[in-house]
C-alpha positions as CSV (number, residue, x, y, z in Angstrom):
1,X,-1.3,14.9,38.2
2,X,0.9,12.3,36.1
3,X,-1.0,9.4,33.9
4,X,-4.0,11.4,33.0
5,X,-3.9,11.0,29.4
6,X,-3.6,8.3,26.9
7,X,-1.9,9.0,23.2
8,X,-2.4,7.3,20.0
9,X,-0.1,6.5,16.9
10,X,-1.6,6.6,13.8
11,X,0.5,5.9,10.5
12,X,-2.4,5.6,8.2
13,X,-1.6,5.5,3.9
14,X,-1.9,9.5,3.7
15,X,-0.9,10.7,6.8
16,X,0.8,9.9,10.2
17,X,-1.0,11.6,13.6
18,X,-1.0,11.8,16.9
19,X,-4.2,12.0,19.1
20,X,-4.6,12.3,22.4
21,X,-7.6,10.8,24.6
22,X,-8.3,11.5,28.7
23,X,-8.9,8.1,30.3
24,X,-12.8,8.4,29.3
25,X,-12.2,8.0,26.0
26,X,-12.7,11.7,25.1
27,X,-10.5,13.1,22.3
28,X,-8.6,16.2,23.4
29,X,-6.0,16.5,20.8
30,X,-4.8,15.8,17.4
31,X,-1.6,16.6,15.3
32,X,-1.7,15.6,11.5
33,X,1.0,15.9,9.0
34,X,0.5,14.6,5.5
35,X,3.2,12.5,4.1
36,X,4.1,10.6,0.4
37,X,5.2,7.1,-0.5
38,X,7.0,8.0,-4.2
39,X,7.4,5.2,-6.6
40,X,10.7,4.2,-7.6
41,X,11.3,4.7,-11.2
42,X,12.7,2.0,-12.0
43,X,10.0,0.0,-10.5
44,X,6.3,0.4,-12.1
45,X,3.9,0.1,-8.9
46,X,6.6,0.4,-6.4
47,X,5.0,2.3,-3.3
48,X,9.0,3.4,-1.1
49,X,8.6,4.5,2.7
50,X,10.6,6.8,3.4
51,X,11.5,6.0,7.0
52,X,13.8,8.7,7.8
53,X,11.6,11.7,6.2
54,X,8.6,10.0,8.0
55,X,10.2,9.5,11.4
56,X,10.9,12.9,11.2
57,X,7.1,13.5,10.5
58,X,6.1,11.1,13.4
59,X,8.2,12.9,15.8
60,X,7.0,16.8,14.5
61,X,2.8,15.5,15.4
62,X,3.9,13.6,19.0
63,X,5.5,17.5,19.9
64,X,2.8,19.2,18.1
65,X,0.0,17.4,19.7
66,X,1.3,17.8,23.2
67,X,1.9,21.7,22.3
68,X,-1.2,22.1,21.0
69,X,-2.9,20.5,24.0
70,X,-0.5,22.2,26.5
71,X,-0.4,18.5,27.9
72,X,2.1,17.8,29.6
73,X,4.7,14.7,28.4
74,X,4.8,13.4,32.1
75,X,0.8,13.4,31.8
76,X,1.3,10.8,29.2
77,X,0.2,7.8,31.0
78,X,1.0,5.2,28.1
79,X,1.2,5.2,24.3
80,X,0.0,2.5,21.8
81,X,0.4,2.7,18.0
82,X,-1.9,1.6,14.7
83,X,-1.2,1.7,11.1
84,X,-2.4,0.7,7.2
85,X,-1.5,-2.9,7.3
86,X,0.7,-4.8,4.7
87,X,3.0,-2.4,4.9
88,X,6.4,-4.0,6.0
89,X,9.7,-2.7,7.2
90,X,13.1,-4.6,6.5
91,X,16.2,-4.4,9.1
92,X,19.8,-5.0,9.0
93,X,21.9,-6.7,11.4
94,X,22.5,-3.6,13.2
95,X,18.8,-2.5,13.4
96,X,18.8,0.4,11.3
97,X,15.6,0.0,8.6
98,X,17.2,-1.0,5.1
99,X,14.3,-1.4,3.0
100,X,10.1,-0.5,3.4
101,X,7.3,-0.3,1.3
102,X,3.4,0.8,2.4
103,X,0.7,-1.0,1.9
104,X,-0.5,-1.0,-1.7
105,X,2.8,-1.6,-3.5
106,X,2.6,-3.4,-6.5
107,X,5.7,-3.7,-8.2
108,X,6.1,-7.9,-7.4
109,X,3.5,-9.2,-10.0
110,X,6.6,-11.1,-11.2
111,X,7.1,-13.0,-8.2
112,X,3.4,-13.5,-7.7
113,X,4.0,-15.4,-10.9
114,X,6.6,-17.3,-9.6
115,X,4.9,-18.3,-6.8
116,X,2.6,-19.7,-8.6
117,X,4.8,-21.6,-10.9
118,X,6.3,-23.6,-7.3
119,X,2.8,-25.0,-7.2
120,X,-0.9,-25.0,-8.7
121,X,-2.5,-25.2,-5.1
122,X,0.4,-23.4,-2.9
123,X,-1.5,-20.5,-2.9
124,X,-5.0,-22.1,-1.8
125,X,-3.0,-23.7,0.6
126,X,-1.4,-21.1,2.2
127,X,-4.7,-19.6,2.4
128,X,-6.6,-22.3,4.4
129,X,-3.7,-21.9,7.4
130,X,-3.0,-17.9,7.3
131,X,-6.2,-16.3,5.5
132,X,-4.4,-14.2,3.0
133,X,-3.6,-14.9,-0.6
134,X,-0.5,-13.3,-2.7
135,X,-2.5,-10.4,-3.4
136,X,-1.9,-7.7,-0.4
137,X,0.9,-10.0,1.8
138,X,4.3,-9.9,2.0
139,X,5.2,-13.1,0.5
140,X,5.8,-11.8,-3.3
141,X,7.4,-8.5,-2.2
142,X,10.4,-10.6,0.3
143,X,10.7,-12.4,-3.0
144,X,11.0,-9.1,-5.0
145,X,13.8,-8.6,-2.6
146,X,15.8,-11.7,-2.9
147,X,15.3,-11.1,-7.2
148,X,16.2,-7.7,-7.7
149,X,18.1,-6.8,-4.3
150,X,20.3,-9.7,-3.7
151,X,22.9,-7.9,-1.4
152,X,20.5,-6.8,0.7
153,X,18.3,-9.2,0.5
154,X,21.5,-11.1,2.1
155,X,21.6,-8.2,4.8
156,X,18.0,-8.4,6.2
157,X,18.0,-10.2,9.3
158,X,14.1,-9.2,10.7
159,X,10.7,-8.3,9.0
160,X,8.3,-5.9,10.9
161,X,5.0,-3.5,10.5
162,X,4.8,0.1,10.8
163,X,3.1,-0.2,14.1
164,X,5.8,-1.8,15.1
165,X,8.6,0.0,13.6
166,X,7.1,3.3,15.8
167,X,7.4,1.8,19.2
168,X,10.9,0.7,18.5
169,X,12.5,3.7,16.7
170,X,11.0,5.3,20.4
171,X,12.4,2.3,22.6
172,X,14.7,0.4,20.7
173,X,12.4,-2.5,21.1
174,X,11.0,-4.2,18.2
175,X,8.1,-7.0,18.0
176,X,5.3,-7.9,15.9
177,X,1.5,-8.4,17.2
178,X,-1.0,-10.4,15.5
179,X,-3.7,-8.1,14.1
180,X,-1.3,-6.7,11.6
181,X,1.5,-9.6,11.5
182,X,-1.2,-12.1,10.4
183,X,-1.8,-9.6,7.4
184,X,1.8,-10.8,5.8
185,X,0.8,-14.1,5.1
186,X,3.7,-15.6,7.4
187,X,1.4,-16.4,10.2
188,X,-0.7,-19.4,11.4
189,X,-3.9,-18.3,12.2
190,X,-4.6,-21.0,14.9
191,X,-1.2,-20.0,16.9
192,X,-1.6,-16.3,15.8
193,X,2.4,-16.4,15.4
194,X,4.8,-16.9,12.5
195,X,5.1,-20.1,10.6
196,X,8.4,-20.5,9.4
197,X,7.2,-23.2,7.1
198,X,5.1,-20.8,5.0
199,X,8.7,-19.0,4.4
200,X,10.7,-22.0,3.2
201,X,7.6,-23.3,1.0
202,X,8.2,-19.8,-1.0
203,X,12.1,-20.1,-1.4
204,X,12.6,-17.7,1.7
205,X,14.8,-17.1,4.5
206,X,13.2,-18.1,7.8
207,X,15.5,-16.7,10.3
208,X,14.0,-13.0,9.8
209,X,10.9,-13.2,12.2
210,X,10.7,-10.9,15.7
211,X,8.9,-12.0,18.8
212,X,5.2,-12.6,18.3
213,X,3.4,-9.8,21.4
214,X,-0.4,-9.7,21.9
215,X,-2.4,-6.4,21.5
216,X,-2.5,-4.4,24.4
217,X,0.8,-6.0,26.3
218,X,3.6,-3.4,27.5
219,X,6.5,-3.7,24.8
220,X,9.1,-1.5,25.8
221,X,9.5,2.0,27.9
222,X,10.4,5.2,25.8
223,X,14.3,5.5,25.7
224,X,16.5,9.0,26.0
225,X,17.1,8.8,22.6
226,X,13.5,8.3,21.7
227,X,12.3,10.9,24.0
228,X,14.6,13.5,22.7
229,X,13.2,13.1,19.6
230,X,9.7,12.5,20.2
231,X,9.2,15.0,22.6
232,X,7.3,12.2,25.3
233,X,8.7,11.2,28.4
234,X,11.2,8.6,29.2
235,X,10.2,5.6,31.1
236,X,6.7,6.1,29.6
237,X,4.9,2.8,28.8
238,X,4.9,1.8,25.0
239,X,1.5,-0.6,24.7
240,X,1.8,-3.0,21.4
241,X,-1.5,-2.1,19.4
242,X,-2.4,-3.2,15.9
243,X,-3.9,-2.6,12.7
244,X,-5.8,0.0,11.7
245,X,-9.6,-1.8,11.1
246,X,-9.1,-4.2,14.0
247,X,-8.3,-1.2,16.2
248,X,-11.3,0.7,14.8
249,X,-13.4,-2.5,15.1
250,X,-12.3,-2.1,19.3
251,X,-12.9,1.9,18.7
252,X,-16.3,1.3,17.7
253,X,-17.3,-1.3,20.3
254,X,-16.8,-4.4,17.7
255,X,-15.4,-6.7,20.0
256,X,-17.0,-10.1,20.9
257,X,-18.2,-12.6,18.3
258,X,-21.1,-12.1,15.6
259,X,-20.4,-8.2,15.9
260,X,-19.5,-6.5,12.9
261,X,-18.7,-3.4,11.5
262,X,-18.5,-1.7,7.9
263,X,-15.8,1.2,8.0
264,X,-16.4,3.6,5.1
265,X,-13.6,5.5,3.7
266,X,-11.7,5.5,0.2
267,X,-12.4,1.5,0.6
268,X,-15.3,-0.3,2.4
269,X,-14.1,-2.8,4.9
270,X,-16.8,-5.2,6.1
271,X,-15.5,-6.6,9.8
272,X,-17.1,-9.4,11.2
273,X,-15.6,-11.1,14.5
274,X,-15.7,-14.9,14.5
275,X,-14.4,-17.3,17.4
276,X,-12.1,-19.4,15.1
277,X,-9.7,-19.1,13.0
278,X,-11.2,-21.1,10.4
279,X,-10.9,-19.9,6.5
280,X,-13.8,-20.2,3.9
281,X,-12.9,-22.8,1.7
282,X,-13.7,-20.8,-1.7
283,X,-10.4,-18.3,-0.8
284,X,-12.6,-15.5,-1.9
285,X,-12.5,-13.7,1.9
286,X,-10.2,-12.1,3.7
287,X,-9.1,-14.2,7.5
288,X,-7.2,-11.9,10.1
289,X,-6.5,-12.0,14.0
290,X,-8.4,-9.6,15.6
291,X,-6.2,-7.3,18.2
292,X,-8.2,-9.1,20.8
293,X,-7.2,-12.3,22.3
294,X,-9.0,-15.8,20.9
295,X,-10.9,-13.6,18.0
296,X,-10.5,-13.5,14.7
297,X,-12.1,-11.2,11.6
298,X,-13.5,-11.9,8.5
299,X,-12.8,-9.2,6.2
300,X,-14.0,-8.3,2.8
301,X,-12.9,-4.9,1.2
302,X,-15.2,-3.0,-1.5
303,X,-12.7,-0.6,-3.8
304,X,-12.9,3.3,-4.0
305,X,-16.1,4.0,-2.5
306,X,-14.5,7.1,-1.2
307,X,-12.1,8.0,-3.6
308,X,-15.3,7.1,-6.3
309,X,-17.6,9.9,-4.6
310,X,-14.6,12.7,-4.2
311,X,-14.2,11.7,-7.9
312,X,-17.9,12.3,-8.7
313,X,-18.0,15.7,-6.4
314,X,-15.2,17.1,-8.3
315,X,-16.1,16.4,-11.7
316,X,-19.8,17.2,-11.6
317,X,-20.6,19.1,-8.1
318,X,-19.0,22.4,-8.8
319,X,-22.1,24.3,-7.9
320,X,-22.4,22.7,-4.8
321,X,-19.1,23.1,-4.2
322,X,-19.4,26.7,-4.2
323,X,-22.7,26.9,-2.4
324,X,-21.1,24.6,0.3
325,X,-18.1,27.1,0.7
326,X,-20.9,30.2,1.0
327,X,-23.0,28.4,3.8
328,X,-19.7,26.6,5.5
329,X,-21.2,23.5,5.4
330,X,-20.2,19.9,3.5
331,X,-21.4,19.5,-0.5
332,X,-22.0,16.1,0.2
333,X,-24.7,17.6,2.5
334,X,-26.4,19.8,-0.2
335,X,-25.8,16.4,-2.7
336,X,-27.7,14.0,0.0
337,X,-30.5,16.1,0.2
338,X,-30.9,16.5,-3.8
339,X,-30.2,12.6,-3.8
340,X,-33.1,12.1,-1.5
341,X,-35.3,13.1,-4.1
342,X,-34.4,10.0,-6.0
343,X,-36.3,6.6,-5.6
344,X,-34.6,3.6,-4.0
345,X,-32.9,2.3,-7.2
346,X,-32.0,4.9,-9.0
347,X,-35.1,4.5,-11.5
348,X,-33.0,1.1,-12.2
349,X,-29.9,2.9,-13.1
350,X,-27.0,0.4,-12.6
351,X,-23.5,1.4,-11.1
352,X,-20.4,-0.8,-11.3
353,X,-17.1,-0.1,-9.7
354,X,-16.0,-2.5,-7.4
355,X,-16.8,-6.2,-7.6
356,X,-17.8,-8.5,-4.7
357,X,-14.1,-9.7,-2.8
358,X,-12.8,-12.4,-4.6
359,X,-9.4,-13.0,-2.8
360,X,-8.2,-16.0,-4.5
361,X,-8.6,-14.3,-8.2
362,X,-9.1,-10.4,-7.0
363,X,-10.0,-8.3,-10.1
364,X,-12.7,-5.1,-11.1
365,X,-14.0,-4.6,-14.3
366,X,-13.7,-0.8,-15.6
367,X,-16.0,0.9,-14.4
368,X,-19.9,1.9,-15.9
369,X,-22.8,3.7,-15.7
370,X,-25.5,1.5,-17.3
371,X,-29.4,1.5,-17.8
372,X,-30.2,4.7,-18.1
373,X,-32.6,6.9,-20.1
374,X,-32.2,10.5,-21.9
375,X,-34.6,12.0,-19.0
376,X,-33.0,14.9,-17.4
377,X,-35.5,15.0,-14.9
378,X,-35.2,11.2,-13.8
379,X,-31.9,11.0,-14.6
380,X,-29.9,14.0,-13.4
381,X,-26.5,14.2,-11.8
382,X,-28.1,13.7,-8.5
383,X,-29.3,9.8,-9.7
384,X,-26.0,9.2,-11.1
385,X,-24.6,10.4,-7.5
386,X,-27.1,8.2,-5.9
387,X,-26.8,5.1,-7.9
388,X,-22.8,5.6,-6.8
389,X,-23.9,4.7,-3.0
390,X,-26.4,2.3,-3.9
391,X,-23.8,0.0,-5.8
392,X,-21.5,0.7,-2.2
393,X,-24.2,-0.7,-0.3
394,X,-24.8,-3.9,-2.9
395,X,-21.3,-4.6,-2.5
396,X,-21.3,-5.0,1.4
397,X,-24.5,-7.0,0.7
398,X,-22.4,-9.4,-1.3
399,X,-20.0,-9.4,1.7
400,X,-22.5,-9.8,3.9
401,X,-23.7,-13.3,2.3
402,X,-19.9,-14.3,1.6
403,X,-19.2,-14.4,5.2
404,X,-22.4,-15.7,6.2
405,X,-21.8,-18.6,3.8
406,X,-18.3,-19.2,5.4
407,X,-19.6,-18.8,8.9
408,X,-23.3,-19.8,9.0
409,X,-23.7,-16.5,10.5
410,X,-24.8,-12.8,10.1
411,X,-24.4,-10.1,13.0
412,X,-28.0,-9.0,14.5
413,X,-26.6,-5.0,13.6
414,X,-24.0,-3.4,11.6
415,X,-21.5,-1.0,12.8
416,X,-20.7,1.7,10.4
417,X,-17.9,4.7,11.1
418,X,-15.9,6.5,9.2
419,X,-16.3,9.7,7.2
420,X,-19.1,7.6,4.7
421,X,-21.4,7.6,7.8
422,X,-21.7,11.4,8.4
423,X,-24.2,10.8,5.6
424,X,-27.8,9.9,7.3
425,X,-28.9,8.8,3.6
426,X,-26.3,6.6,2.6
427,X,-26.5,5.0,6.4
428,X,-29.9,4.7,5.6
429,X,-29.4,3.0,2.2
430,X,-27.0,0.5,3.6
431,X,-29.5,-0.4,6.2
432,X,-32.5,-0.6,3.6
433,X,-29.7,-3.2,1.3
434,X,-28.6,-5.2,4.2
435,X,-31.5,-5.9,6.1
436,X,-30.1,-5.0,9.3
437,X,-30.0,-2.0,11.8
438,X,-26.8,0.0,11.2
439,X,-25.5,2.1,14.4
440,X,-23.3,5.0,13.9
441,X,-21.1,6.0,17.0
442,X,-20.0,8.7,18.1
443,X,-16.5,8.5,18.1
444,X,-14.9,10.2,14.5
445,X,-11.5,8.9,15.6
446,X,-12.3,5.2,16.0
447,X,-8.9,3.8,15.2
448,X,-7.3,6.2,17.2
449,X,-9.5,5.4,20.1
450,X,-8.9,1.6,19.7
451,X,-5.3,2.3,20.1
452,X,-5.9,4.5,23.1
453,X,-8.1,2.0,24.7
454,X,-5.5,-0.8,24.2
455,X,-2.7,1.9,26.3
456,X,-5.0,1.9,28.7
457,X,-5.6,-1.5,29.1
458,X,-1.6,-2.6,28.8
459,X,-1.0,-0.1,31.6
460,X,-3.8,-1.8,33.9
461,X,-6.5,1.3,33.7
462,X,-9.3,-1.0,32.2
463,X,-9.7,-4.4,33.4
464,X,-10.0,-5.7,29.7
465,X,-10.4,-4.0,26.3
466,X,-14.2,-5.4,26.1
467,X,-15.2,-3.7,29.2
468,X,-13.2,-0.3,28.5
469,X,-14.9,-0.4,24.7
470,X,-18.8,-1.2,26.3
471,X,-18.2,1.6,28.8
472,X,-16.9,4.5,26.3
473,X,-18.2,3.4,23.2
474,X,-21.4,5.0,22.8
475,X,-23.9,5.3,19.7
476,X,-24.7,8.9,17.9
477,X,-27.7,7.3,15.5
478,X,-29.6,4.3,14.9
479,X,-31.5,3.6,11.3
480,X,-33.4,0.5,10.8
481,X,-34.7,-0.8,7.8
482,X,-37.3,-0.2,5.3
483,X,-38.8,-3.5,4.7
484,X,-40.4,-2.0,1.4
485,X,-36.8,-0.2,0.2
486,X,-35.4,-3.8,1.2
487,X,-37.4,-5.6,-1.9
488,X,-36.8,-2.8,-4.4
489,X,-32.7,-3.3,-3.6
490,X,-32.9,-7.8,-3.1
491,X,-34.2,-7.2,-7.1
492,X,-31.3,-5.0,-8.0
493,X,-28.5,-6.8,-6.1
494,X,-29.6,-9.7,-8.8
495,X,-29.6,-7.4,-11.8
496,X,-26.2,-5.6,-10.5
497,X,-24.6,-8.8,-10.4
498,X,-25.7,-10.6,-13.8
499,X,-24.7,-6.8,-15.6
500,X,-21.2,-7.0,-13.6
501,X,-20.3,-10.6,-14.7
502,X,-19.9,-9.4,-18.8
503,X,-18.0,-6.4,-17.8
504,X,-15.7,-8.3,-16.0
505,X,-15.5,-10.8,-19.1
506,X,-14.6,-7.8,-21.0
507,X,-11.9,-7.1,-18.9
508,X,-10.6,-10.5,-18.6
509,X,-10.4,-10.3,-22.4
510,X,-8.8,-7.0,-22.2
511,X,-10.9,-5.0,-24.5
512,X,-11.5,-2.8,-21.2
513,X,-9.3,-2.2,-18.0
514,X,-9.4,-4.0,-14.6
515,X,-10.0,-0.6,-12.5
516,X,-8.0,-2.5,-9.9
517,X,-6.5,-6.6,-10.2
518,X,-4.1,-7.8,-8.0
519,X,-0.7,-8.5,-8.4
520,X,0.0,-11.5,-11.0
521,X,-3.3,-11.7,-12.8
């Protein structure tokens, strides 16, 4: 039987993959292939995409999956696509790709000064009408191009996003949705489509901008050549889809206004959906278009929260590491249940990594460990480990009261997926900081799923992404707070944040280093 599955696209910073979902939102397959985005040499920070090499890659997980599975292509009933966002992909007149970089380049802090030299407010201002400042968009790295590659700066002729760049190298097809186009900076947050105005404000060409598509429309058909390559059918439906944490917000049932969501990987993104497009007038958080129609997000991102942890488990948690391996289970798990042991605040222990988001002027002091004792008994690796989560959760609390600030809102629950929620302490802790329920669902491929569920809907097998998400979403556990716990962390959120504000001074002085600034500073 023809159209009974649904596949996903997912080019994520690490890897690409390609997962496969039946029409009830089960997973069935998944085909992952690592890839690398090697700096340039000549360019400190530069972050290349190799688009050929990763094509290739692309291609090898749609076969594999489908192999794997021993799916059918014609069984393929529609395919959408997600990816990191800020990543952007540059074409010639011909269409073939002639520049890329992913999402964390950073080789343009030149042009982030420059752009700040056109005008003391053009950044602020930008801000207010497309959300984003110069530190993550596209702005300085176009600029970058027109400094350092004049001739083919002269050659581009359209911008895209790796979602985008997927469904056309498979249909020849190329346009740009709002979810990850509003990420560049180039976009109006009220139209949720380009503003060519934004472009010649910043000394750029504005004749380089593809249709605008919403997420979860039909965009094109796979071609011959695309299907030869790919391995899926021709004629199979290519659904636009969108960024990677406003799929996963639709992949974990985040999808009307006042819901939220806090995905935690190597960062911590706090989601919350809002009914307007409207910016907070500080510029410290993060606007985007949702990949649902007439919603927008909020977003505020905590750095290395993931990458912190692997860090910590590698340096100090060799032991469990080996005991893990012995009982095939997860070291984290042995860690959580020695961190248990641990009173809610780390005996006062204070943990700094990243800051609260601070878009406008977005910077982290080097990290610290900081008020604690020679106790080996109250202050063992297992404090330092828990302290490490607490300071996660205190940042989302900050993010939490940004966005409430902007909006006059907080969500009734909280959301949380990704590989940070396996842990049933740390889901705990973030419910004891924030004050709210926090929901794990049960879906591990949330992102994935979004895109599905957006196929689906482009090809007309759910009436509307909202319904498809409330029907196959479901929840896997449920921690509420502990009113007690709750006090204990409202105390050290305060103390966390007058012991951050001097390390960041110190920074800012640079007798320490920024674990992370943006771009410029």
């Amino acid at each position: 039987m023809p159209g009974e599955y649904l596949m996903a696209i997912d080019a994520g910073t690490g890897s690409v993959r390609a997962v496969v979902f039946d029409t009830h939102g089960n997973q069935i397959g998944c085909c992952q292939r690592e890839w690398k985005h090697n700096e340039d040499p000549r360019y400190p920070g530069s972050m290349d995409f190799d688009w050929n090499a990763n094509w290739n890659l692309t291609c090898s997980c749609t076969r594999g999956v489908l192999t794997e599975t021993g799916i059918r292509a014609s069984q393929i009933a529609a395919v959408s696509t997600t990816c990191m966002r800020e990543g952007i992909v540059l074409y010639d007149a011909g269409g073939k790709e002639i520049w890329a970089c992913a999402n964390v380049d950073a080789r343009s802090g030149d042009e982030v000064s420059q752009l700040k030299q056109i005008a003391p407010e053009l950044e602020k201002e930008l801000y207010l009408e497309s959300g984003q400042t110069f530190a993550l968009g596209a702005l300085p790295r176009l600029l970058w191009v027109k400094n350092k590659l004049p001739d083919l700066y002269r050659k581009m002729t359209r911008i895209g996003m790796f979602n985008d760049w997927i469904i056309y190298r498979l249909s020849g097809t190329l346009a740009v949705e709002p979810s990850n186009g509003s990420t560049t900076g180039l976009f109006d947050l009220q139209t949720r489509t380009w503003d060519k105005t934004i472009a010649r404000r910043c000394g750029l060409r504005d004749n380089i901008f593809p249709d605008v598509q919403e997420c979860g429309t039909v965009a094109a058909k796979v071609s011959s050549a695309g299907a030869e390559e790919s391995g899926l059918a021709e004629g199979t439906p290519l659904v636009i889809g969108g960024g990677d944490c406003q799929l996963g917000s639709i992949g974990v049932g985040v999808i009307s206004v006042n819901e939220a969501a806090v995905f935690g990987g190597s960062f911590w993104q706090y989601e919350y959906n809002t009914g307007t497009g409207r910016t907070s007038p500080r510029c410290d958080v993060r606007v985007n278009c949702h990949a649902i129609e007439k919603v927008w997000q909020y977003e505020a991102l905590a750095f290395n929260p993931g990458l912190v942890m692997r860090w910590y488990r590698d340096a100090f948690c060799g032991e469990e590491k080996q005991l893990a391996a012995g009982k095939n289970t997860d070291p984290y798990a042995l860690m959580d249940e020695r961190a248990r042991n641990i009173p809610p605040g780390s005996n006062g222990m204070i943990c700094a990594f990243s800051d609260v988001m601070n878009f406008i002027s977005w910077r982290h002091a080097a990290p610290a460990f900081m008020n604690f004792e020679l106790d080996p008994v109250r202050f063992n690796k297992y404090t330092f480990y828990r302290a490490i989560m607490e300071n996660t959760a205190l940042v989302t609390l900050g993010h939490l009261r940004l966005v409430e600030e902007a909006t006059g809102n907080r969500p009734e629950k909280i959301v949380f997926a990704g590989g940070a929620s396996k842990s049933i302490l740390w889901s705990q802790i973030l419910a004891d900081v924030l004050g709210i329920p926090v929901e794990v669902p049960a879906v591990k491929e949330a992102t994935a799923l979004g895109a599905a569920l957006l196929a689906g809907k482009g090809i007309g097998l759910y009436p509307d992404i909202k319904t498809a998400a409330r029907t196959l979403v479901k929840t896997e556990k449920y921690f509420t707070p502990d009113a007690s716990n709750q006090e204990i962390y409202r105390k050290a959120y305060e103390t966390w944040q007058a012991a951050y504000a001097p390390l960041l001074r110190l920074s800012d002085e640079r007798i320490t280093r920024y674990m992370w600034s943006a771009p410029g500073l």
